[in-house]
C-alpha positions in Angstrom: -26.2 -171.4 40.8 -25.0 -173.7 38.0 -22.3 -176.3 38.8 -19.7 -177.2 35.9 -20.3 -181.2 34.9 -17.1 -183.1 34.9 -13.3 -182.3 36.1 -9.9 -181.9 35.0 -9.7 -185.2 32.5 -13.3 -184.3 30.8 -13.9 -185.2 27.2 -10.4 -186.7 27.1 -11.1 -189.8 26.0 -9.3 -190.7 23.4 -6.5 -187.5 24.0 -5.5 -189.9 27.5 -6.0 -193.3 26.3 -3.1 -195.3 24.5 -3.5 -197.5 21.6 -4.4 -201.7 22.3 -1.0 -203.1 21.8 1.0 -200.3 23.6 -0.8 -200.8 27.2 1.0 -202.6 29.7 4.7 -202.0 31.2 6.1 -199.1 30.5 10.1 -197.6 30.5 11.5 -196.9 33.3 14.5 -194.8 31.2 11.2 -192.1 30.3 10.5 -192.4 34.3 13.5 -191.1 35.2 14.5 -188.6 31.8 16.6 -185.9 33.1 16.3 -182.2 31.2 18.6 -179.6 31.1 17.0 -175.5 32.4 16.4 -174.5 28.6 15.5 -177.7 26.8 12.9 -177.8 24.3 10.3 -180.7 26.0 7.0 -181.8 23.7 4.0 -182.7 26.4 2.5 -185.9 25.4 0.5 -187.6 28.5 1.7 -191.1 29.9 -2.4 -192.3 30.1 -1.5 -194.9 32.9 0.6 -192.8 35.6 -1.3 -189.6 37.0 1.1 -188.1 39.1 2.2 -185.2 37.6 0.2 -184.7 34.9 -0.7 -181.7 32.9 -4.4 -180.4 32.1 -5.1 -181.4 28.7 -5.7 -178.3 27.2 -1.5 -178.4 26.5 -1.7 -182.0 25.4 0.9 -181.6 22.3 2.2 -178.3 22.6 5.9 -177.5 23.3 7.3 -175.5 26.5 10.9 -175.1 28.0 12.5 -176.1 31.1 12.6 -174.1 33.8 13.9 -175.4 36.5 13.4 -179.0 38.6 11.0 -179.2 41.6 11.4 -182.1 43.6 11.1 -185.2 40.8 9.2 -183.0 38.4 9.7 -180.2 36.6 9.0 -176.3 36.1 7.9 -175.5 32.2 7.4 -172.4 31.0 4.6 -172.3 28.5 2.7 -169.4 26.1 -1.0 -169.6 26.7 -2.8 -166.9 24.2 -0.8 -163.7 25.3 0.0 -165.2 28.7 2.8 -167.2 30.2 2.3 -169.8 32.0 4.2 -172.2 34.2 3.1 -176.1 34.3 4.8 -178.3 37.0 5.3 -181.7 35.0 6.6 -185.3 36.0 9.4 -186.2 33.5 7.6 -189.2 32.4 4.4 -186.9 30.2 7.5 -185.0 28.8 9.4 -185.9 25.4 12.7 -184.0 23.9 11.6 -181.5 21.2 
Protein backbone atom coordinates (compact mmCIF):
# COMPACT_ATOMS: atom_id res chain seq x y z
CA UNK A 1 0.00 0.00 0.00
CA UNK A 2 0.95 3.52 -1.02
CA UNK A 3 1.32 6.16 1.76
CA UNK A 4 0.34 9.88 0.88
CA UNK A 5 3.79 12.18 1.07
CA UNK A 6 3.28 15.26 3.13
CA UNK A 7 0.42 16.53 5.62
CA UNK A 8 -2.06 19.20 6.14
CA UNK A 9 0.35 22.37 5.25
CA UNK A 10 1.75 20.60 1.93
CA UNK A 11 2.70 22.71 -1.03
CA UNK A 12 1.68 25.77 0.95
CA UNK A 13 4.57 27.62 0.71
CA UNK A 14 4.01 30.73 -0.35
CA UNK A 15 -0.17 30.44 0.40
CA UNK A 16 1.20 30.39 4.53
CA UNK A 17 4.12 32.53 4.45
CA UNK A 18 3.85 36.42 4.93
CA UNK A 19 5.69 39.02 3.04
CA UNK A 20 9.64 40.19 4.54
CA UNK A 21 8.59 43.37 6.19
CA UNK A 22 5.23 42.21 7.70
CA UNK A 23 6.87 39.28 9.96
CA UNK A 24 7.34 39.96 13.49
CA UNK A 25 4.53 41.19 16.25
CA UNK A 26 1.40 40.92 15.34
CA UNK A 27 -2.22 42.66 16.72
CA UNK A 28 -3.55 41.60 19.48
CA UNK A 29 -7.07 43.60 18.47
CA UNK A 30 -7.26 40.59 15.24
CA UNK A 31 -6.39 38.09 18.34
CA UNK A 32 -9.25 38.81 20.06
CA UNK A 33 -12.01 40.06 16.90
CA UNK A 34 -15.32 39.19 18.13
CA UNK A 35 -18.09 38.12 15.20
CA UNK A 36 -21.59 38.25 15.32
CA UNK A 37 -23.82 34.36 14.39
CA UNK A 38 -24.40 35.60 10.64
CA UNK A 39 -21.35 37.78 9.76
CA UNK A 40 -19.73 37.48 6.55
CA UNK A 41 -15.80 36.51 7.66
CA UNK A 42 -13.01 36.21 4.62
CA UNK A 43 -10.35 33.25 5.68
CA UNK A 44 -6.96 34.56 5.29
CA UNK A 45 -4.31 32.44 7.40
CA UNK A 46 -2.18 34.23 10.24
CA UNK A 47 1.29 32.17 8.93
CA UNK A 48 2.88 32.49 12.50
CA UNK A 49 0.08 31.30 14.98
CA UNK A 50 -1.20 27.56 14.28
CA UNK A 51 -3.80 27.14 16.68
CA UNK A 52 -6.85 27.14 15.00
CA UNK A 53 -6.06 27.11 11.62
CA UNK A 54 -8.00 26.07 8.55
CA UNK A 55 -6.78 23.50 5.77
CA UNK A 56 -5.62 25.50 3.03
CA UNK A 57 -7.77 24.32 0.48
CA UNK A 58 -10.27 27.39 1.89
CA UNK A 59 -7.39 29.86 2.02
CA UNK A 60 -9.50 33.00 0.58
CA UNK A 61 -12.84 31.87 0.35
CA UNK A 62 -15.73 33.42 2.34
CA UNK A 63 -18.02 31.52 5.04
CA UNK A 64 -20.50 32.77 7.80
CA UNK A 65 -20.54 32.54 11.43
CA UNK A 66 -22.14 30.02 13.03
CA UNK A 67 -21.79 30.04 16.24
CA UNK A 68 -18.56 30.46 18.98
CA UNK A 69 -16.80 27.38 20.37
CA UNK A 70 -14.74 28.01 23.16
CA UNK A 71 -12.17 31.02 21.71
CA UNK A 72 -12.87 29.99 18.15
CA UNK A 73 -15.40 29.83 15.95
CA UNK A 74 -18.10 27.61 14.05
CA UNK A 75 -18.19 28.70 10.01
CA UNK A 76 -20.31 27.42 7.76
CA UNK A 77 -18.81 26.92 4.35
CA UNK A 78 -20.00 25.58 0.63
CA UNK A 79 -17.57 22.99 -0.61
CA UNK A 80 -18.64 21.89 -4.33
CA UNK A 81 -22.35 20.84 -3.50
CA UNK A 82 -21.56 20.16 0.16
CA UNK A 83 -21.62 22.23 3.31
CA UNK A 84 -19.23 22.21 5.43
CA UNK A 85 -18.39 23.50 8.91
CA UNK A 86 -14.62 24.74 9.70
CA UNK A 87 -13.84 25.53 13.43
CA UNK A 88 -11.64 28.72 13.13
CA UNK A 89 -9.53 30.86 15.68
CA UNK A 90 -10.65 34.53 15.22
CA UNK A 91 -7.21 35.54 14.44
CA UNK A 92 -7.10 33.54 10.42
CA UNK A 93 -10.64 35.38 10.03
CA UNK A 94 -11.25 38.96 8.40
CA UNK A 95 -14.79 40.87 8.06
CA UNK A 96 -16.14 40.37 4.58
Amino acid sequence: MVQRTGGPRRKTRHKLSKPLRTKGKMSIRNYFQAFKEGDRVLLKAEPAIQKGMYLPRFHGKICVVKNKKGTCYELAIKDGNKQKLLIVHPIHLRKA
